[in-house]
Every structure is written in structure tokens, then in C-alpha cells.
C-alpha positions as semicolon CSV with decimal commas, in nm:
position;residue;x (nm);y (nm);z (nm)
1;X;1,276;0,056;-1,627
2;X;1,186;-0,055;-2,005
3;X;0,773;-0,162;-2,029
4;X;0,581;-0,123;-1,740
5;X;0,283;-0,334;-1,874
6;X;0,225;-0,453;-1,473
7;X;0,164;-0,133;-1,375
8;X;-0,020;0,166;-1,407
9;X;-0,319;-0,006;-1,487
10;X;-0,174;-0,261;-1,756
11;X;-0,068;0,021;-1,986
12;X;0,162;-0,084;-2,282
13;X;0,364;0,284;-2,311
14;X;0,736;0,268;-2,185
15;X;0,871;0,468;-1,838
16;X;1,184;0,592;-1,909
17;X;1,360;0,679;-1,556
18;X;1,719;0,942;-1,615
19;X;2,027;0,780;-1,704
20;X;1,818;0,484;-1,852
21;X;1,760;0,469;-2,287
22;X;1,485;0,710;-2,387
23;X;1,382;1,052;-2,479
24;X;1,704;1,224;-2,331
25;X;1,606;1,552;-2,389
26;X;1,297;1,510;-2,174
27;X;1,523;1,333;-1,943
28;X;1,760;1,622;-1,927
29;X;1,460;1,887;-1,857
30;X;1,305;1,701;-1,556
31;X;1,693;1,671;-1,410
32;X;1,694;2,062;-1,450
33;X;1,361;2,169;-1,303
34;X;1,400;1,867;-1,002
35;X;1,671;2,065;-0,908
36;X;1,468;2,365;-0,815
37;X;1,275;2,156;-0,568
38;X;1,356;2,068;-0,233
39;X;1,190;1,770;-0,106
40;X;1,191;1,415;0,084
41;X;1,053;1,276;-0,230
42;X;0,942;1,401;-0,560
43;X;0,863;1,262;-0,922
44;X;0,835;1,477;-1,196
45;X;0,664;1,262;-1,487
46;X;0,567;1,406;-1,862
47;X;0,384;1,183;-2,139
48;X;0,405;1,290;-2,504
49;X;0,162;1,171;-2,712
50;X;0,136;0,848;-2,416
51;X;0,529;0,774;-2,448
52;X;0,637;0,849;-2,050
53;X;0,935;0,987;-1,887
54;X;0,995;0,998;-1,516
55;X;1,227;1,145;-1,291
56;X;1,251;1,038;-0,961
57;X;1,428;1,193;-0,649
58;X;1,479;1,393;-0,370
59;X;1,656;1,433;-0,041
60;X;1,536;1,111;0,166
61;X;1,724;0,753;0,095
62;X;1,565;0,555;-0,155
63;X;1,309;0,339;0,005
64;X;1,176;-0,052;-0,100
65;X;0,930;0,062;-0,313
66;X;0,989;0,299;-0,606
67;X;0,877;0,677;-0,557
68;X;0,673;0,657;-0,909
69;X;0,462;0,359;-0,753
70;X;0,420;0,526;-0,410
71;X;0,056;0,652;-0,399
72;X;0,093;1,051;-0,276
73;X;-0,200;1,262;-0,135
74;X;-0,325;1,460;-0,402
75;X;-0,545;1,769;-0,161
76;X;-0,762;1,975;-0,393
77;X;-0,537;1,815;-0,741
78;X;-0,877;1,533;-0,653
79;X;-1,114;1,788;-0,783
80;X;-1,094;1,651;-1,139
81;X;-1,173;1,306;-1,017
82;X;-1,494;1,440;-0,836
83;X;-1,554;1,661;-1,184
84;X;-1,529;1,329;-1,383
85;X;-1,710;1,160;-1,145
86;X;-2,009;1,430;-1,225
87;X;-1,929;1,482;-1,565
88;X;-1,998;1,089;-1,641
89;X;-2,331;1,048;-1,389
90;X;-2,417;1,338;-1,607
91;X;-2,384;1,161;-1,933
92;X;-2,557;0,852;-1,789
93;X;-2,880;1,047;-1,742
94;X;-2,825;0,989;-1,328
95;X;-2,800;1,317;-1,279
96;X;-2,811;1,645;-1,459
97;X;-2,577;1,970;-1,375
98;X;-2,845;2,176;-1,294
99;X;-3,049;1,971;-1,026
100;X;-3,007;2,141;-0,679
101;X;-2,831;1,994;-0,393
102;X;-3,067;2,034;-0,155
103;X;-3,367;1,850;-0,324
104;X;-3,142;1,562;-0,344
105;X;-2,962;1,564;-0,016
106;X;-3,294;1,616;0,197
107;X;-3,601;1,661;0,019
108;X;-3,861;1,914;0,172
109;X;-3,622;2,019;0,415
110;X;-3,645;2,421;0,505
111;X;-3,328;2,585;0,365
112;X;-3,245;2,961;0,277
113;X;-3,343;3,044;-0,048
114;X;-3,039;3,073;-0,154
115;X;-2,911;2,716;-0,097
116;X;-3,219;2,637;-0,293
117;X;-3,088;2,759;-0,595
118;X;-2,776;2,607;-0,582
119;X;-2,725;2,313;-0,842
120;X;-2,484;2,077;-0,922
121;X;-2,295;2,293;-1,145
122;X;-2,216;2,562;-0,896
123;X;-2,080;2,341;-0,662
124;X;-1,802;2,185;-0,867
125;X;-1,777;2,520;-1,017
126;X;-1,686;2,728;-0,707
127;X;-1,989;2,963;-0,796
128;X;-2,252;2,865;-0,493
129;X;-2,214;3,165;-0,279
130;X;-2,074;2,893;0,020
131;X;-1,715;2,984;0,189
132;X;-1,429;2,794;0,167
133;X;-1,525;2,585;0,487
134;X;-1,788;2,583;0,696
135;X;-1,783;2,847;0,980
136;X;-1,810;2,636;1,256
137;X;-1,462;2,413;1,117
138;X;-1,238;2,659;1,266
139;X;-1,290;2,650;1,626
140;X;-1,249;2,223;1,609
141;X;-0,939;2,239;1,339
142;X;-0,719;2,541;1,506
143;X;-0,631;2,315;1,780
144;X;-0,468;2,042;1,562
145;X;-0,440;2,251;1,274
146;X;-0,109;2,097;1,228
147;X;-0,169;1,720;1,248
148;X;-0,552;1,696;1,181
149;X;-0,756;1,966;1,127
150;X;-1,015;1,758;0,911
151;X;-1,056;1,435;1,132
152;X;-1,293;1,548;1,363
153;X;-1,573;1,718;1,055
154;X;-1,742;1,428;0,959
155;X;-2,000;1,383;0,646
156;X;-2,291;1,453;0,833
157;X;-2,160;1,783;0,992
158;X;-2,102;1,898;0,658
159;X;-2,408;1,799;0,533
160;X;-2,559;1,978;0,816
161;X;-2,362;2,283;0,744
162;X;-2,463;2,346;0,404
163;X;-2,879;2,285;0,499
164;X;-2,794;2,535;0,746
165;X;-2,590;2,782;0,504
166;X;-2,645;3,163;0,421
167;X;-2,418;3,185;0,095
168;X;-2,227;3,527;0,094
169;X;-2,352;3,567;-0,300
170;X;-2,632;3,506;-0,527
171;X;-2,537;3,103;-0,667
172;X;-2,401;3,135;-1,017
173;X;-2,279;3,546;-1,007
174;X;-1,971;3,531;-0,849
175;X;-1,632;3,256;-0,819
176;X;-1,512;3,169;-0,460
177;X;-1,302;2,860;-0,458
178;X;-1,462;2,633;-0,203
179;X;-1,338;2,286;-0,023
180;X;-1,710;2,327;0,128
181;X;-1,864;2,343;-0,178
182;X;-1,694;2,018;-0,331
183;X;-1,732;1,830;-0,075
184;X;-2,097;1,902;-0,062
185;X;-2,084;1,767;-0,406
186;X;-1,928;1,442;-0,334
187;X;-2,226;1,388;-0,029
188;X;-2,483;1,517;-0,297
189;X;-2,435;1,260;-0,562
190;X;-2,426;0,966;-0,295
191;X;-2,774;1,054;-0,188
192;X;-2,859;1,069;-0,521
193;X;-2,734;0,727;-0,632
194;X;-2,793;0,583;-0,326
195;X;-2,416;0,438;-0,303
196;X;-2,087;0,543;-0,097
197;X;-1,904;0,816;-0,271
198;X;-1,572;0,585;-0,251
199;X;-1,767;0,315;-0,389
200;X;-1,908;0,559;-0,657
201;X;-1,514;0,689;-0,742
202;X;-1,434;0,356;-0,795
203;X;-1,700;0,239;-0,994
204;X;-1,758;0,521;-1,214
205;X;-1,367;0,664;-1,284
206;X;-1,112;0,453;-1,144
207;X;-1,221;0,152;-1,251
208;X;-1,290;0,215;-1,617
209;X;-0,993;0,400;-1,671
210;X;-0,785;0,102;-1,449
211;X;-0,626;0,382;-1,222
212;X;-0,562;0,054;-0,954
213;X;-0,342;0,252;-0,766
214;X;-0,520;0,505;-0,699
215;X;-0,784;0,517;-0,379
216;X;-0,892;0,750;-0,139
217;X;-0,801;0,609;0,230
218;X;-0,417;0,504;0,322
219;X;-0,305;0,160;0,176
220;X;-0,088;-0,109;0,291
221;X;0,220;0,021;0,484
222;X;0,520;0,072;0,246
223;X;0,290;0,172;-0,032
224;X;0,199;0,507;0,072
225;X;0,452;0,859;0,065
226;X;0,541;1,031;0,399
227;X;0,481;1,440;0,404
228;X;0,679;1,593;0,558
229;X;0,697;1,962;0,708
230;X;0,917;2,215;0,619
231;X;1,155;2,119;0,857
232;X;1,155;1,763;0,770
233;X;0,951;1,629;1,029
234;X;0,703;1,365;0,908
235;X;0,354;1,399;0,952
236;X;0,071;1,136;0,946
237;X;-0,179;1,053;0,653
238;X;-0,439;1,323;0,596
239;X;-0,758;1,230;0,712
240;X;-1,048;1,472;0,521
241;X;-1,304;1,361;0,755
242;X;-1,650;1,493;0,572
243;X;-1,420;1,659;0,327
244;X;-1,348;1,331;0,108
245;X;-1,461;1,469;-0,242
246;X;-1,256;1,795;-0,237
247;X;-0,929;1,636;-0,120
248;X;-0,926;1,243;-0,003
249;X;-0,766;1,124;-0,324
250;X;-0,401;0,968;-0,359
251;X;-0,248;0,818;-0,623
252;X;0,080;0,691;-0,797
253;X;0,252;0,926;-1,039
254;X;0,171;0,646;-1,328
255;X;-0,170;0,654;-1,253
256;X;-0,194;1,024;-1,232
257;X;-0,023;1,012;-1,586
258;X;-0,335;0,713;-1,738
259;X;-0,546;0,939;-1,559
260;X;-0,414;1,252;-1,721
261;X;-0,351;1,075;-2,049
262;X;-0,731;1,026;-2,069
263;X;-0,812;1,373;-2,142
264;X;-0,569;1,443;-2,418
265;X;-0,809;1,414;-2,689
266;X;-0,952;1,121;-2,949
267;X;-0,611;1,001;-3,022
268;X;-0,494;0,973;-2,668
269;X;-0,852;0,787;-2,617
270;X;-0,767;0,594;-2,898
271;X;-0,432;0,484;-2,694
272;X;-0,635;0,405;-2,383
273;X;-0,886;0,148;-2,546
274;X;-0,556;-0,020;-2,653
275;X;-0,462;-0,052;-2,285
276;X;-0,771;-0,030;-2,055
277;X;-1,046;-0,104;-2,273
278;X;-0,922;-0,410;-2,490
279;X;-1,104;-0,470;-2,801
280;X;-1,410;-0,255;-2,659
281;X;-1,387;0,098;-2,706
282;X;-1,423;0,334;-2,432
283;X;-1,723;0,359;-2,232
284;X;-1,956;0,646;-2,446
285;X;-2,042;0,793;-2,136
286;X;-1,694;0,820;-2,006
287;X;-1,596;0,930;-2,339
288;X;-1,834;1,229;-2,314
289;X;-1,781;1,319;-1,951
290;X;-1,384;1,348;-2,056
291;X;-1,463;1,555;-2,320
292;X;-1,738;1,794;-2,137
293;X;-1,473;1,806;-1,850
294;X;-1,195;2,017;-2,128
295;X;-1,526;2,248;-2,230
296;X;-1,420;2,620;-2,113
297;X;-1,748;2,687;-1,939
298;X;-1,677;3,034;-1,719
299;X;-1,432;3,336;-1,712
300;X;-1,372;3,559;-1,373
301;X;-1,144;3,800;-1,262
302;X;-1,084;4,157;-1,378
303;X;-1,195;4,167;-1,704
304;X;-1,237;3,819;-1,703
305;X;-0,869;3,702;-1,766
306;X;-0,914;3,333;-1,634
307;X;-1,098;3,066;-1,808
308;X;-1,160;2,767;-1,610
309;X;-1,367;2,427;-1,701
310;X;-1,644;2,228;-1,540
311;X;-1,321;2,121;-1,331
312;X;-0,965;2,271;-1,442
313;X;-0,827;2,607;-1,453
314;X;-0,741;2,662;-1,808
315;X;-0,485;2,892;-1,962
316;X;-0,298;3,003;-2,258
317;X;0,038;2,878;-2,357
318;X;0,265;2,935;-2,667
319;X;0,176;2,555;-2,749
320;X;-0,189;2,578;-2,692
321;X;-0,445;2,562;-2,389
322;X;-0,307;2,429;-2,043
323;X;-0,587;2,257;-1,841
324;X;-0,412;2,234;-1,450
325;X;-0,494;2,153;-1,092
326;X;-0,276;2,171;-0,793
327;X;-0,323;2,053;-0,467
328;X;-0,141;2,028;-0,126
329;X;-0,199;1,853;0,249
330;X;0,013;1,897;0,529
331;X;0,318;1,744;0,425
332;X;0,252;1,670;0,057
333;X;0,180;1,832;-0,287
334;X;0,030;1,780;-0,598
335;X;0,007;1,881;-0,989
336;X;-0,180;1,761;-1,249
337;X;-0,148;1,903;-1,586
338;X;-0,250;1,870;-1,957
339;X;-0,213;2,028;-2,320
340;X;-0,524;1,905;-2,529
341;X;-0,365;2,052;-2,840
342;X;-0,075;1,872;-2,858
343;X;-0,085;1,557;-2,605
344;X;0,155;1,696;-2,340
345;X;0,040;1,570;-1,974
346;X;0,259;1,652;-1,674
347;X;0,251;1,520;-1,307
348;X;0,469;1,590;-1,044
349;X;0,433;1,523;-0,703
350;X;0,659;1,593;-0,400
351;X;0,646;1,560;-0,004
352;X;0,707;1,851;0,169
353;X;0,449;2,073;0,311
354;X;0,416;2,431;0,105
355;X;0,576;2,713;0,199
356;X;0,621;3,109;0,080
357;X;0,937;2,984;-0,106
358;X;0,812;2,722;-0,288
359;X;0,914;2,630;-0,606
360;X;0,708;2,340;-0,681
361;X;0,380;2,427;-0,841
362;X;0,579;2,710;-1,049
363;X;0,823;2,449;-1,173
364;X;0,576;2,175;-1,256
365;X;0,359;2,505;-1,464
366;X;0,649;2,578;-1,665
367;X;0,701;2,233;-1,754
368;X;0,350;2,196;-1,872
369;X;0,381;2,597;-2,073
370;X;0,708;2,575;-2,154
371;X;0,820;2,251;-2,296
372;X;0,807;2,237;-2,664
């Protein structure tokens, strides 16, 4: 594959697949790591400085459609599209990180005081006191808990849930991560705007930054990856049910790499008016929201060893900060990587559900901390 100008959004950097003409030394590391991964289908993908190499493989016969332009469930790797998504109503003047959820989702409606206090901010953050999931998920998921656990939650139950919440902690003092708490998010800023939060997605992120393949129901058939269990079995496309925000998103491993691409920095903005933007340059707004996104904005942990951002979990590397989020559904998994310093973005994806043993998200890490 030379230039892949009609895909991935109309970008104008080359895709290099192994054994084709290109950075070979790239080439040669994503042949090494794949190997360390057992799966149906994976694609490990880096972008230096927006020039893209892929690898593409696993255990399953090639299909009709290339893996890289499969779209793959992404789980909780679609937290930094819902922490764009805020980051740019924010720099719009829509909305502001510290309005609380609750006088947007239902005004004047009795809450604890606790859910009173809890803003914007602390729900992308994982800092509003709520669990992971509602209490009442369990006893409707544990029955399917293999097949569909979110299906049957919709958006109003959750909505329900949270007016209805007693967070464990004070909003703001401690870090719990929370699928609740996200998803909340997603409902909150639909009420707020008044329009669908797929609608929103679309309008606000995926559009601008011409992530086409990217959505956050099922496509066409033949366009969407299979998961698959540990034992190979296949399992159906994840519905998230009320969950859509924290998890719902799926994309191709080119669009994951625009997407990443985006965050690099001005020069790797620069890049992306060239290709998405045309002779305009990049929305302001967006432009901000990618940079407040890379901000460090909390530490936790024992002597508070882990930085994260409004959205990523940032860490040190001998090349730099590493911004990451990985994610995983029943059969799939996801991870979505980036150095800001020097314009390293890695995305791998891969269809087997997660196990003990798994080498995945360790694998794609080290390509993102190690690689020179």
C-alpha cells in the first residue's frame, strides 16, 4: 500500500504495510512485538512525525476487507473522544468544566448533596465520588455477563442512577476510575446542548478532524472486526446500552492514527490543516480543546506517582511524556498512544478478549516508551 489519500479521512501521509518499501526498521519492530500477541486479528500502527507504518496480522485468514480499515471496538480507549468532545464545548463557551451535572441534567431536582457538587470536570476526571457502575447493573448484567451485560441499562436508567447516587467520597478528593461517571458525562452534555450525544461526537470531533470511519454503533456487515474469546469463539458487537460515552466508540486503525496524530503538537496540527482542513486552518476551538486535553491537570497514588490529563494517563519515558488509553470489550481490545515531545503516536488494536496472560497492552506500551 503506497498513498492512502482515499482513506483515513483524505490524509496525504503514506501506509507502509511489512515487506512493502518504507521505514524498515519500524517495519521490523512491529514484526517483533506482533509476535508476542496472540490474536484473530491485530494491527499494530506507529506514525512518526505523520509518516505511518502498519502491521497487520494474526491467526484468522485474511478476510475481504483489510484489517487496518476494519473499524474495532475501542471500550474505555473512547474516553479521549468524550474528553475532546468536552474539552472543545468548553472552548466554545457551551459549557464550562466546572458546571454541575445535575443542574444541567434535571434542574431543581432533589439530589444528595454530594451529587450537587459534582461538575463536569470530575466526571471525565474519575474524581466524583460515583463507583465504577451503578449498583443496581449487576443483578441485570451477571446473567449475560458474557454476551451482553450492557444491553439491557439504557440512558435513562443511568441517568436515574446518578440523581439517585450517594458518592462513596467527597467530589474532587479522591480518583476512582468510573464507566458510571463517563457515561454520565456523555448524557450531561446532551441535555445541555439539547442534541444526541452521537450526533454531538460527530459534529464536534469526528467530523472536523474527518475520522469517517469512525462511529459509535456497528456498520455495514464486512466492515466491522469480530472479538473473539479466549478460546476463539466469536462473540457479537458490544452493545453499551446507557453506557455510550465511556465505551461505544469503534474505529479503523487509520483513523485512530488522524485521530492520534491530532494531538502531537503545532507541527502535527500544522500536518492536519494540510489534510483535513484545506486552506483553512484548524478550527480555534478544536485547536484549544486538543491542546487543554495534553495539560497534566491531577496526580494520585502513593505519593502521587501518576499524572493523568483532563483525559489520558500520562507518564514518563526516556523520550519524553507518554499520554495513553487502553480499552477492552468482550472479545476486542484497544490502545491509543502518543509522545507530544517528539511526534510518536501508536495504535494497536487486536480481537481477542483479555486475559491474565495478556501481552497486548504491555506490548503496544513499550512500543510507545521504548521506540527511539
Amino acid at each position: 500500500m503506497t498513498d492512502v489519500a482515499d482513506v483515513a479521512g483524505g490524509t496525504d501521509v503514506t501506509t507502509v504495510r511489512v515487506g512493502d518499501p518504507g521505514p524498515a526498521a519500524t517495519a521490523r519492530l512491529l514484526a517483533e512485538a506482533a509476535g508476542r500477541i496472540d490474536a484473530p486479528d491485530l494491527v499494530l500502527a506507529i506514525s512518526r512525525g505523520g509518516v505511518r507504518t502498519v502491521h497487520t496480522g494474526g491467526s484468522a485468514e485474511p478476510g475481504p476487507v483489510d484489517r487496518e480499515r476494519l473499524a474495532y471496538e475501542l471500550g474505555s480507549a473512547s474516553k479521549p473522544f468524550a474528553g475532546l468532545l468536552l474539552a472543545r464545548l468548553v472552548a466554545q463557551g457551551r459549557v464550562r468544566y466546572a458546571d454541575r451535572a445535575a443542574d444541567l441534567l434535571a434542574p431543581g431536582f432533589p439530589v444528595h448533596p454530594a451529587v450537587r457538587r459534582i461538575t463536569l470536570r470530575h466526571l471525565l476526571t474519575h474524581t466524583s465520588g460515583l463507583p465504577g457502575l451503578p449498583a443496581d447493573f449487576y443483578p441485570q448484567a451477571v446473567p449475560r455477563w458474557s454476551t451482553d451485560p450492557y444491553g439491557g441499562y439504557p440512558a435513562d436508567r443511568v441517568v436515574r442512577a446518578f440523581l439517585r447516587a450517594r458518592p462513596r467520597h467527597r467530589p474532587g478528593t479522591r480518583w476512582h476510575y468510573s464507566n458510571f461517571a463517563v457515561s454520565v458525562l456523555g448524557h450531561t452534555l446532551a441535555a445541555a446542548t439539547g442534541t444526541p450525544w452521537e450526533v454531538l461526537l460527530h459534529q464536534q470531533v469526528l467530523a472536523p478532524l474527518h475520522l469517517d470511519a469512525t462511529r459509535v454503533r456497528p456498520g455495514p456487515d464486512g466492515t466491522e472486526a469480530v472479538g473473539h474469546r479466549r478460546d476463539g469463539t466469536p462473540v457479537p458487537a458490544l452493545d453499551t446500552g446507557g453506557f455510550a460515552a465511556a465505551g461505544a466508540v469503534r474505529a479503523t486503525p487509520l483513523d485512530l492514527l488522524t485521530f492520534l496524530e491530532a494531538h502531537v503538537g503545532p507541527e502535527a496540527h500544522a500536518g492536519l490543516e494540510a489534510h483535513v482542513g484545506g486552506p483553512e486552518p484548524l478550527d480555534p476551538t478544536l485547536s484549544a480543546a486538543l491542546t487543554d486535553v495534553c495539560r497534566p491537570l491531577l496526580r494520585r497514588g502513593r505519593r502521587h506517582a501518576h499524572t493523568h490529563t483532563l483525559t489520558w494517563f500520562h507518564h514518563p519515558s526516556p523520550y519524553g511524556p507518554v499520554l495513553f488509553h487502553a480499552g477492552a470489550t468482550l472479545g476486542q481490545q484497544a490502545f491509543l498512544g502518543f509522545r507530544p515531545d517528539t511526534g510518536l503516536a501508536v495504535a494497536a488494536t487486536a480481537t481477542r478478549r483479555v486475559h491474565r496472560a495478556d501481552t497486548f497492552v504491555a506490548t503496544a506500551y513499550d512500543l510507545l516508551t521504548e521506540t527511539p
